[in-house]
C-alpha positions in Angstrom: 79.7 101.9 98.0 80.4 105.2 100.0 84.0 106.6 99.4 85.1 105.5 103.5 84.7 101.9 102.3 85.8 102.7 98.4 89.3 104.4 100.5 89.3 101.1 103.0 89.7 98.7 100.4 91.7 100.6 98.0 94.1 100.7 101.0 97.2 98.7 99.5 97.9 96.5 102.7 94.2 95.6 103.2 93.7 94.8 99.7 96.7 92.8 100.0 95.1 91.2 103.1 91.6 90.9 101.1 93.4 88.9 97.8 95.2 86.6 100.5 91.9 85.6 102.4 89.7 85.1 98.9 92.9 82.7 97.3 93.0 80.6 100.8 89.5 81.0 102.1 87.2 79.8 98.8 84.1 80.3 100.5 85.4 84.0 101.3 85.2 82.8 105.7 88.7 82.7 106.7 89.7 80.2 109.9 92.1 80.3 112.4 93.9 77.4 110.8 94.4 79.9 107.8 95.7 83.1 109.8 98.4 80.4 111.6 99.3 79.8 107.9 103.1 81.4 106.6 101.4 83.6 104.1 99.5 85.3 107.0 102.3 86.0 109.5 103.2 89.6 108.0 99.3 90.3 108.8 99.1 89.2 112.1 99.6 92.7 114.0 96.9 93.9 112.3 94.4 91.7 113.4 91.4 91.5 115.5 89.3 88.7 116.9 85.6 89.2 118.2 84.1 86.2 119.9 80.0 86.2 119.7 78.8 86.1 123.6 75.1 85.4 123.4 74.2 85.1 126.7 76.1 88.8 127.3 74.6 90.0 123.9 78.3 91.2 123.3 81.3 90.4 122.2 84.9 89.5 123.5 88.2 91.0 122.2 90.1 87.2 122.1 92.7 89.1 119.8 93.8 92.8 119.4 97.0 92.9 117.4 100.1 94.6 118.1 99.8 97.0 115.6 96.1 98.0 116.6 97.3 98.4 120.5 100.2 100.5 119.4 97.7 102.6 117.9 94.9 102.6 120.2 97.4 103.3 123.2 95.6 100.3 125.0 95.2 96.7 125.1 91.3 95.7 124.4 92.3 91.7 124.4 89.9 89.9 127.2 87.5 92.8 126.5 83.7 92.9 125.9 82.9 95.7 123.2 80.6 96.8 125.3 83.0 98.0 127.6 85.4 99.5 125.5 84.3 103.0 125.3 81.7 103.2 122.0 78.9 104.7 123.5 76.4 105.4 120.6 77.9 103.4 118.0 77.9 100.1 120.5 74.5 99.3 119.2 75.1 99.8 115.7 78.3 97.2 115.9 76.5 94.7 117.6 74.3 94.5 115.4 77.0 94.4 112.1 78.7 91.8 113.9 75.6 89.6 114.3 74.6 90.1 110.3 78.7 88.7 109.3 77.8 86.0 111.8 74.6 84.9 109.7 76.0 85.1 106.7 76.2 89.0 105.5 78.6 91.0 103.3 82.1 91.8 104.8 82.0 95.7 105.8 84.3 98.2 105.0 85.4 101.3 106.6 87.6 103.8 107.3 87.9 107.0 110.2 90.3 109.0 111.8 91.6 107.6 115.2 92.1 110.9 117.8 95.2 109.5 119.8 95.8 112.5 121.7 94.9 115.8 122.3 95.0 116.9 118.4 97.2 113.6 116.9 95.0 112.3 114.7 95.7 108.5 112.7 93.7 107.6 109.6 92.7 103.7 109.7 90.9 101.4 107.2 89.2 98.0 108.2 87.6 95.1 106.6 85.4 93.1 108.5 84.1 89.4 107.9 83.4 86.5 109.8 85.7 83.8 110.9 85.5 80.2 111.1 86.9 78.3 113.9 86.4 74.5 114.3 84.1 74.6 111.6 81.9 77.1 113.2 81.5 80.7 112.5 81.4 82.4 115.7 83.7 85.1 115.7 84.5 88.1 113.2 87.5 89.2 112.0 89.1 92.7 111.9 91.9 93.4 109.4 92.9 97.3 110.4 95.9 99.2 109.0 97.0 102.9 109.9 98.6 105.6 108.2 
C-alpha cells in the first residue's frame, strides 16, 4: 500500500466511515438504503455518487455533498466526469471506476486540493462501489478535508 492510501485510511473520519460501511454492508457494497440509514446521517456531506453512463463511457455526479462543494468552490451534481476539469487523469478514473463496478478492491487516496491562488486543502477518499436496487451501478466517494 503506498503511504497516500496508508494516510487516507488512517484518516480518523474515513476510518470511521470505512468500520460503519463493513458492520452494515457484509458483502463490503454499501446501498443507498444503508447511507438513508441514522448511523450514516453525520457522513452524508461527505459523500459522492458516480452513476455508470455506458452509452457516454462516463460518469454522472448524481451526488456531490455539501462538504465536498464547500471545498471544491463548485457544485459538480448533474455532472459527467468528463466535464469536470480532469484532463489527464480522466482516463485513468474511468477506468478505476469501471474495475469497482466489476468487482475490484475499494481504492484509496489522498492529494492536496489548490483552492485558490496558493490555499491549499489536504483530502483523503475511499472509493467502492454502490449498490442500488440490487444492482451495482454506481461508486461511492467518501472524502474528508483537513
Amino acid at each position: 500500500m503506498n503511504y497516500k492510501a496508508r494516510a487516507a485510511i488512517e484518516h480518523p473520519f474515513l476510518n470511521e466511515f470505512i468500520n460503519l460501511v463493513d458492520a452494515t454492508a457484509p458483502d463490503g457494497i454499501p446501498s443507498t438504503t444503508i447511507l438513508l440509514s441514522e448511523p450514516f446521517t453525520k457522513f452524508r456531506h461527505n459523500l459522492i455518487i458516480y452513476r455508470h453512463e455506458p452509452d457516454l463511457k462516463d460518469f454522472r455526479v448524481i451526488l456531490f455533498g455539501t462538504e465536498v462543494v464547500e471545498s471544491y468552490g463548485e457544485d459538480w451534481s448533474g455532472r459527467l466526469l468528463s466535464e469536470v476539469g480532469f484532463e489527464k487523469g480522466y482516463e485513468i478514473i474511468y477506468q478505476v471506476n469501471l474495475e469497482l463496478l466489476d468487482g475490484g478492491a475499494r481504492t484509496a487516496d489522498s492529494g492536496n486540493l489548490k483552492r485558490h491562488f496558493s490555499d491549499y486543502k489536504s483530502w483523503h477518499e475511499i472509493k467502492m462501489p454502490l449498490r442500488r436496487n440490487g444492482e451495482v451501478t454506481e461508486i461511492l466517494v467518501f472524502m474528508c478535508f483537513s
